[in-house]
C-alpha positions in Angstrom: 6.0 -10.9 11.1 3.4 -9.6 8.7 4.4 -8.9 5.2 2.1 -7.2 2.1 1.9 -8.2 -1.2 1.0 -6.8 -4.9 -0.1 -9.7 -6.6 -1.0 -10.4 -10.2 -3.1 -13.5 -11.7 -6.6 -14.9 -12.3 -9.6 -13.4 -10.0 -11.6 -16.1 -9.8 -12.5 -18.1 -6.8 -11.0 -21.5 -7.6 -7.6 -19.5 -7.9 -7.6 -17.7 -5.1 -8.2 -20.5 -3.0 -5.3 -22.6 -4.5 -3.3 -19.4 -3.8 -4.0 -19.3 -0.2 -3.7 -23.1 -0.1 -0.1 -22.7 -1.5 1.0 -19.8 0.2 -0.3 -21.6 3.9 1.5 -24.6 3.2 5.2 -23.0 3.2 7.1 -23.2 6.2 6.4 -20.4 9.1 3.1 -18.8 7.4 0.5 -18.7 10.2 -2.0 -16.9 7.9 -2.8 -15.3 4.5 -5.6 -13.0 3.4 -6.3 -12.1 -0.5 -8.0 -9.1 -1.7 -8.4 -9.8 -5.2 -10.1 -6.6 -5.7 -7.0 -4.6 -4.4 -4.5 -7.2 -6.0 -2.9 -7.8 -2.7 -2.1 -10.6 -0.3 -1.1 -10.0 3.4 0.9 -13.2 4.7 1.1 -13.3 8.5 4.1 -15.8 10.4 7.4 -16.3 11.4 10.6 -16.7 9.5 9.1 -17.5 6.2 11.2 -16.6 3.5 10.0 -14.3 0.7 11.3 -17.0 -2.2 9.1 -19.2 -1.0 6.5 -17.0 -1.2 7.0 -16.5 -4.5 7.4 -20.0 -5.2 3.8 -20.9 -3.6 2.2 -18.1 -5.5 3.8 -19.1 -8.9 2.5 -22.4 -8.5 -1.2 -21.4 -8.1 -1.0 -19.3 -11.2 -0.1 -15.9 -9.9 2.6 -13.4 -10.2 4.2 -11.6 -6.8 4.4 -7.8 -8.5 6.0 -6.3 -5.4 6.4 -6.3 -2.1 3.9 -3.3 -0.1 5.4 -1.7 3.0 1.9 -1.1 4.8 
């Protein structure tokens, strides 16, 4: 499963690490890339639910602005 996401919050590095930290520590992600240029985060895995997504990404500071169907 691969899912896209618009993301909104701070750009620099520190951040963006704590966001991948978060977002890779909930249950069935295998992998997540930030582009903090394009505002988007691609989370790769199985059966990880998209509330918990949020949840990770809330707690590093950022904001999930939608979800990208690409």
């Amino acid at each position: 499963m691969r899912k896209n996401y618009l993301i909104s919050g701070p750009s620099h590095e520190a951040a963006v690490d704590s966001l991948v930290d978060e977002v890779g520590a909930v249950v069935g992600t295998q992998g997540v890339d930030v582009d903090i240029s394009a505002n988007t985060m691609t989370v790769t895995g199985e059966n990880f639910a998209d509330q918990h997504i949020l949840d990770a990404a809330e707690a590093a500071g950022f904001r999930l602005v939608g979800d990208l169907a690409l």
